[in-house]
N, CA, C and O of each residue as an XYZ file, in Angstrom:
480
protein
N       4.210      6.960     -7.306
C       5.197      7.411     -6.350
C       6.526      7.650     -7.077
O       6.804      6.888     -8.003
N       7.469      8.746     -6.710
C       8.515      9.238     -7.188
C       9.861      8.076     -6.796
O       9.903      7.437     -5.744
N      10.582      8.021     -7.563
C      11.769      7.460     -7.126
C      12.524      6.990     -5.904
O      13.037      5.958     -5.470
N      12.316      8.409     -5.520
C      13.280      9.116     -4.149
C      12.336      8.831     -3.194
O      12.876      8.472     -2.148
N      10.501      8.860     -3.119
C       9.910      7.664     -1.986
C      10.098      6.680     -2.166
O      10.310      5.988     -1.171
N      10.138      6.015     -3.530
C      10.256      4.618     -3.227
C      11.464      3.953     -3.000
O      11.431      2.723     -2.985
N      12.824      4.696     -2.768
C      14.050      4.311     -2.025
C      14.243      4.390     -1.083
O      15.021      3.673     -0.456
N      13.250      5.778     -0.429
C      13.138      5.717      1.307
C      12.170      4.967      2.145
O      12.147      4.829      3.368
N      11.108      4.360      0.916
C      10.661      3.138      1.676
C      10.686      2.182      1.563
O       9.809      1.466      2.047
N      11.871      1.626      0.751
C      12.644      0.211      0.688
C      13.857      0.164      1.510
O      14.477     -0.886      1.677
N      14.298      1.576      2.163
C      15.326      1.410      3.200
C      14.283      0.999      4.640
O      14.818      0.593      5.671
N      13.314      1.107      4.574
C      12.425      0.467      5.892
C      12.090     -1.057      5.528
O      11.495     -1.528      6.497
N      12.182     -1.667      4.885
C      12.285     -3.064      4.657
C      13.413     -3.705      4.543
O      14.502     -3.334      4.104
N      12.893     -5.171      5.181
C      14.358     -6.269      5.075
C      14.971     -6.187      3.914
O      14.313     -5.785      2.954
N      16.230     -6.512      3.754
C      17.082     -6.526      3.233
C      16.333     -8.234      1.811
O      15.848     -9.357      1.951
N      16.763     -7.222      0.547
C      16.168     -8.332     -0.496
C      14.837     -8.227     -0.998
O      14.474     -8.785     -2.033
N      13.544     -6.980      0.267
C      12.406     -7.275     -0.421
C      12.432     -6.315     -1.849
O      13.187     -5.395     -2.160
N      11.309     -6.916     -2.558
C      10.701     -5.505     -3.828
C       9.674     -5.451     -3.414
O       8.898     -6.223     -2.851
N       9.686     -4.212     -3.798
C       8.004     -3.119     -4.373
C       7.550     -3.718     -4.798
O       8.144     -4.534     -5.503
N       6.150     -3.735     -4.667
C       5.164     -4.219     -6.057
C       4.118     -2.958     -6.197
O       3.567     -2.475     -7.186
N       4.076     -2.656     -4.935
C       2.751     -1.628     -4.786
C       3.054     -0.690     -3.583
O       3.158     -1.123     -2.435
N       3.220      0.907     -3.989
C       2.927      1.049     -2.720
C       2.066      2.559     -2.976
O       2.324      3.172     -4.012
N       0.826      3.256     -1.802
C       0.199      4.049     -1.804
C      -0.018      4.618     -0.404
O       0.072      3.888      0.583
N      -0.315      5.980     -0.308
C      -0.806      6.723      0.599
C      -1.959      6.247      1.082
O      -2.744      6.086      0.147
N      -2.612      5.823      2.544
C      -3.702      6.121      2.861
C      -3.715      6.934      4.487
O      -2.680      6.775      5.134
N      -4.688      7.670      5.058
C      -5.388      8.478      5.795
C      -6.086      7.232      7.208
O      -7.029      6.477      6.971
N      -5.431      7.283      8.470
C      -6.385      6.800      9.331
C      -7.849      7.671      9.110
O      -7.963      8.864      8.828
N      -8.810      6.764      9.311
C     -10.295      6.625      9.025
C     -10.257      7.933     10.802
O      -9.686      7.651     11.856
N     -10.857      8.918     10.579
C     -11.531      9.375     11.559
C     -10.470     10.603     11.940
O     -10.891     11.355     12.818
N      -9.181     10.902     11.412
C      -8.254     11.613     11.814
C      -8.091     12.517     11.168
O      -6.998     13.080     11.226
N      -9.053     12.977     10.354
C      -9.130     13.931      9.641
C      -8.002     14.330      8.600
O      -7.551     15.436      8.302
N      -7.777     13.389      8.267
C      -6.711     13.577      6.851
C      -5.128     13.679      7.696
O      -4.031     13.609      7.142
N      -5.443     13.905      9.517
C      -3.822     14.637      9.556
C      -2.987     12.658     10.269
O      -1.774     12.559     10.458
N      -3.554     11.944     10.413
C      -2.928     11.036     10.541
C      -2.084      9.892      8.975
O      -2.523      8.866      8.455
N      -1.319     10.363      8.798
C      -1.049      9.884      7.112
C      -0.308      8.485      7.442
O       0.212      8.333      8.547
N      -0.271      7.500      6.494
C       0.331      6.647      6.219
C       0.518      6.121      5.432
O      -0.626      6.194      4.982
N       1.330      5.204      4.304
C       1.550      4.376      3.503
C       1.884      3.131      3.743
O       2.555      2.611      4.634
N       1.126      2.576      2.498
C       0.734      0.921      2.642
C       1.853      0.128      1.612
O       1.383      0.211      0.478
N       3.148     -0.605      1.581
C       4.111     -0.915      0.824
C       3.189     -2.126      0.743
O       2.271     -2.220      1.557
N       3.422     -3.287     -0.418
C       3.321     -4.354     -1.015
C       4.477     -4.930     -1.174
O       4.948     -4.434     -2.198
N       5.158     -5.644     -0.774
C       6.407     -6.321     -1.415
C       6.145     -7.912     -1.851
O       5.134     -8.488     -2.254
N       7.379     -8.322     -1.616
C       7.402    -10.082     -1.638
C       6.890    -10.982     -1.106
O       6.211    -11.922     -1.519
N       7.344    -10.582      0.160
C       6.772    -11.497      1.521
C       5.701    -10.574      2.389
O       4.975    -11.386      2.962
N       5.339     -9.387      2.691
C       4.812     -8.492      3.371
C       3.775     -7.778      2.949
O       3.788     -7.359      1.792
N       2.802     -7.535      3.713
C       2.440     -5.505      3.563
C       2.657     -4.663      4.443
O       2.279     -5.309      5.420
N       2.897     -3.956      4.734
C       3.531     -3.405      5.198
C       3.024     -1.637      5.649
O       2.882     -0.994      4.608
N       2.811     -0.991      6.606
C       2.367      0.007      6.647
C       3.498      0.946      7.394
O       4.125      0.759      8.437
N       3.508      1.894      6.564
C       4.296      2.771      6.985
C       4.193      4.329      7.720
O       3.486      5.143      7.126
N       4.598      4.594      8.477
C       4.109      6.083      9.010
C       4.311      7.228      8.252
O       4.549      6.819      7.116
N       4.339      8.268      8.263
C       4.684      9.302      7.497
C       5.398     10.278      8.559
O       5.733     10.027      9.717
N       5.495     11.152      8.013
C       6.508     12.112      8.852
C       5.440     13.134      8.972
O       4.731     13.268      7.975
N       5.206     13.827      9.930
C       4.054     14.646     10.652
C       3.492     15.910      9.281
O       2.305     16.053      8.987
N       4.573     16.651      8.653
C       4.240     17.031      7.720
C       4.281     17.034      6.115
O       4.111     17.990      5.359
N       4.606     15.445      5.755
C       4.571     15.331      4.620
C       3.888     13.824      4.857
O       4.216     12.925      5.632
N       2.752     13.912      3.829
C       2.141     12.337      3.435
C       2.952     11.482      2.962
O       3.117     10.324      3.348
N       3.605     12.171      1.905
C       4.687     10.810      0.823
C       6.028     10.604      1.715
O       6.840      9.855      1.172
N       6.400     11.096      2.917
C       7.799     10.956      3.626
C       7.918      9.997      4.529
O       8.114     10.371      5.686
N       7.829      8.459      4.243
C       8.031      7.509      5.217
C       8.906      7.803      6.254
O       9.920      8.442      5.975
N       8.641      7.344      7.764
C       9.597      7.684      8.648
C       9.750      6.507      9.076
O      10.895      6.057      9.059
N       8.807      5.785      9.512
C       9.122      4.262     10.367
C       8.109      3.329     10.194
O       7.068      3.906      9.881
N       7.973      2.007     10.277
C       7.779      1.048     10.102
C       6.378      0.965     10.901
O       6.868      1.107     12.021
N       5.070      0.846     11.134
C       4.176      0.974     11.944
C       3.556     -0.321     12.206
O       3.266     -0.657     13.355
N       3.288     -1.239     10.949
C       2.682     -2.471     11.285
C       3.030     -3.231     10.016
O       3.174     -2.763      8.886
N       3.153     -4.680     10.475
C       3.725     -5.338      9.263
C       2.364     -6.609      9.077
O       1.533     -6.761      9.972
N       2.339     -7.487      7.693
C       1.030     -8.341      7.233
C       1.659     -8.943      6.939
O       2.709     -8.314      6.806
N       1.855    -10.404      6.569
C       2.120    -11.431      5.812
C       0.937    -10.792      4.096
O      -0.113    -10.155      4.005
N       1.929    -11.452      3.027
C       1.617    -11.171      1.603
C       0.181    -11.566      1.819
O      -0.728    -10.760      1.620
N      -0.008    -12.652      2.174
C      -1.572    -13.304      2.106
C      -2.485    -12.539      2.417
O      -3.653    -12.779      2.111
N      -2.229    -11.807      2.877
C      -3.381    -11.004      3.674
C      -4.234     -9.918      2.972
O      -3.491     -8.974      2.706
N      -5.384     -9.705      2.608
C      -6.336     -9.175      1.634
C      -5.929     -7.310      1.921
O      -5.545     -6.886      3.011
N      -6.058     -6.746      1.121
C      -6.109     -5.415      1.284
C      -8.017     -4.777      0.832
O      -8.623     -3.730      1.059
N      -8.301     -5.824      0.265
C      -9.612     -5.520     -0.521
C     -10.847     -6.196      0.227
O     -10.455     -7.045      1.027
N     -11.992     -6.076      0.193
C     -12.318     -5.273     -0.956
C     -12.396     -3.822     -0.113
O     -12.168     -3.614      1.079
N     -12.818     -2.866     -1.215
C     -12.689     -1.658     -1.258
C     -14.363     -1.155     -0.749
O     -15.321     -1.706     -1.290
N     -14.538     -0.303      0.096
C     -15.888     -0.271      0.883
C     -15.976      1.718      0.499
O     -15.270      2.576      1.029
N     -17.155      1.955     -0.640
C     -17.196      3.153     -0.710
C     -18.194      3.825     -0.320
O     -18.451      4.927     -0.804
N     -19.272      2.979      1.093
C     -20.430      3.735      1.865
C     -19.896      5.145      2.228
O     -20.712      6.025      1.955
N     -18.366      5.729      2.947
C     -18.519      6.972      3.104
C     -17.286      7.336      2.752
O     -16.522      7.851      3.569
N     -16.927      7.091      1.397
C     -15.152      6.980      0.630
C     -14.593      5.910      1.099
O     -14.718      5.247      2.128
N     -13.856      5.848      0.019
C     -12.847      5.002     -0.177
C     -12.433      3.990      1.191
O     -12.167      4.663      2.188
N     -12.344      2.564      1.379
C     -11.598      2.815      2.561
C     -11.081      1.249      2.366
O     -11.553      0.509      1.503
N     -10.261      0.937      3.099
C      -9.814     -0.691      3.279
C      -9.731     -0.765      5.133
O      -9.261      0.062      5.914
N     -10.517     -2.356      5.452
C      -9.645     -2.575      6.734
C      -8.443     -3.415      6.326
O      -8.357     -4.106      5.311
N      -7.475     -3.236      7.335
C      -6.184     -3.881      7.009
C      -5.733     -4.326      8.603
O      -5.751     -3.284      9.259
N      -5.370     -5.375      9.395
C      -5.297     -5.533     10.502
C      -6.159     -4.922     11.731
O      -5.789     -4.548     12.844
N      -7.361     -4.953     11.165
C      -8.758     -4.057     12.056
C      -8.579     -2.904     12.334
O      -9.086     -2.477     13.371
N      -7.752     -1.980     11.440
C      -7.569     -0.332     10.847
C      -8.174     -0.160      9.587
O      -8.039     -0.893      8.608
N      -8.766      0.736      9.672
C      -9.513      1.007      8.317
C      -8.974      2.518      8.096
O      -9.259      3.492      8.793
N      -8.328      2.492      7.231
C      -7.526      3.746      6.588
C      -8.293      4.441      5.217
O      -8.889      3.494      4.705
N      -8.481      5.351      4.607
C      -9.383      6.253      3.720
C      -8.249      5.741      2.562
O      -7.067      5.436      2.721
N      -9.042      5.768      1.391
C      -7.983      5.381      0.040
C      -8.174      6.393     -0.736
O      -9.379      6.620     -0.845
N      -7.542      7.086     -1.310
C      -7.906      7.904     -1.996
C      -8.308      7.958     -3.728
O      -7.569      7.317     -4.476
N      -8.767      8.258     -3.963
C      -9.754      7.071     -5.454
C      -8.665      6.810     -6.125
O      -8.241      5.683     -5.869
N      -7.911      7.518     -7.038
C      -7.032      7.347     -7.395
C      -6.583      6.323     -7.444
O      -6.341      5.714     -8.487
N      -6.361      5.885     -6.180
C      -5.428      3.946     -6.167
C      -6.044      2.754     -5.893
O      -5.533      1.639     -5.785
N      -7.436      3.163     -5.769
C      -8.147      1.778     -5.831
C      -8.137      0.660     -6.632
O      -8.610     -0.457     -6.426
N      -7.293      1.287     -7.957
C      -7.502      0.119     -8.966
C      -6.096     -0.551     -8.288
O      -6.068     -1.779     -8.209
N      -5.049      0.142     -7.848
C      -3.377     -0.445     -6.821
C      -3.910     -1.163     -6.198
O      -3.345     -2.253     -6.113
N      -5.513     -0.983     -5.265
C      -5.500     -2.059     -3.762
C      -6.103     -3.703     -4.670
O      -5.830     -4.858     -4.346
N      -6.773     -3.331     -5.577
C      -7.572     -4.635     -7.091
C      -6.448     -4.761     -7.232
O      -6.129     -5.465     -6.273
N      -5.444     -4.526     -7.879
C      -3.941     -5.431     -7.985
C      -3.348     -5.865     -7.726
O      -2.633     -6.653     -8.344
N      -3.342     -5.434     -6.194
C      -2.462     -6.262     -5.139
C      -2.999     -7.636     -4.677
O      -2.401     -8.670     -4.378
N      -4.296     -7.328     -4.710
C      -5.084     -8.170     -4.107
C      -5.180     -9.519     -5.230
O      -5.222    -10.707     -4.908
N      -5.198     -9.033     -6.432
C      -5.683     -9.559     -7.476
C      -3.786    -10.536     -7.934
O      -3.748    -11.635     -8.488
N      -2.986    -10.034     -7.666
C      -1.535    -10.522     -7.868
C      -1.140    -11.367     -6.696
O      -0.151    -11.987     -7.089
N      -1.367    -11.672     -5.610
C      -1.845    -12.300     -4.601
C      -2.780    -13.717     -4.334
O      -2.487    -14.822     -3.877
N      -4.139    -13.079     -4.889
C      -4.953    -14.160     -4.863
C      -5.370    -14.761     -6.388
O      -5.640    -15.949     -6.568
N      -5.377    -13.856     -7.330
C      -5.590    -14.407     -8.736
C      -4.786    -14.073     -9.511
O      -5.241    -13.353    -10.400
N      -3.675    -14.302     -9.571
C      -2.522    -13.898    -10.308
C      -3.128    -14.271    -11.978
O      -3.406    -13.323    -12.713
N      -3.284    -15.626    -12.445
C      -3.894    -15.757    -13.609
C      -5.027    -14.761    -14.420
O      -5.275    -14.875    -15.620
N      -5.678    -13.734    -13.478
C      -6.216    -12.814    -14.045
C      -5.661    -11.695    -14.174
O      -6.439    -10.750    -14.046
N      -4.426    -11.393    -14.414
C      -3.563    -10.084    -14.309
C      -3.065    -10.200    -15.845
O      -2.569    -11.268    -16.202
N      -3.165     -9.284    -16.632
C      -2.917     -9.175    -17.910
C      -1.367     -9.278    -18.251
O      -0.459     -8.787    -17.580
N      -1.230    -10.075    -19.527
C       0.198    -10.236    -19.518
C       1.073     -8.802    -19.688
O       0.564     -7.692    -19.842
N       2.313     -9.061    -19.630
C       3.339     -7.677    -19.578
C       3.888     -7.726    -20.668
O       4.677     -8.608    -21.009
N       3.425     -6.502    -21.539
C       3.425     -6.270    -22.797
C       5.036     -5.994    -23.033
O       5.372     -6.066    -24.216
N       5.853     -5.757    -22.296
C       7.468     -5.683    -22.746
C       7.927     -6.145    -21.317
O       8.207     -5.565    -20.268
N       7.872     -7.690    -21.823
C       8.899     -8.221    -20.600
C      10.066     -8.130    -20.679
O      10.656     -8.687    -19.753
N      10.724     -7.620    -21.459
C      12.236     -7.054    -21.257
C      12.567     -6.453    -20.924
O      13.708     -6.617    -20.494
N      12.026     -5.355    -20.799
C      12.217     -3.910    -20.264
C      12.686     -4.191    -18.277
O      12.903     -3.221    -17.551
């Protein structure tokens, strides 16, 4: 994600959270035209709406998760998909290894490879 989304969808979160993760997914059954994005932060996940004709253009706040809450696993009987609060949204391959990270930084943090320039 570009810069300029990920400042317009940290102005839809409380004040103080970070990014860790965030990606596009598709309500399951809406034929690609229902779009949304899924933020990761600190305390949250967070799903966001999109704006009717752009996927990457957060508009408002749609449903919020406590961090704990699994995004995974990843179910590819008919693509990509995650349930997330008994919505199952389409993932698009691309970020499946994002929904393994989140999930994986969350519940197994000790298996997440160290950060090769922690200074940066």
């Amino acid at each position: 994600m570009t810069a300029a989304i990920r400042q317009r969808c940290r102005e839809l979160l409380p004040a103080g959270e970070n990014i860790h993760y965030v990606f596009p997914v598709s309500l399951v059954g809406s034929g690609g035209v229902a779009n949304f994005m899924i933020l990761v932060s600190d305390r949250f996940i967070t799903v966001l709406a999109t704006k009717v004709f752009s996927r990457y253009e957060p508009a408002a706040v749609w449903a919020t998760h406590p961090r704990n809450t699994r995004l995974g696993p990843v179910e590819f009987a008919a693509g990509p998909r995650i349930k997330l609060g008994g919505t199952v949204f389409e993932v698009d391959e691309e970020y499946v290894a994002v929904v393994g990270a989140a999930d994986t930084e969350a519940f197994s943090p000790g298996d997440l490879p160290r950060d090769p320039l922690p200074d940066l």
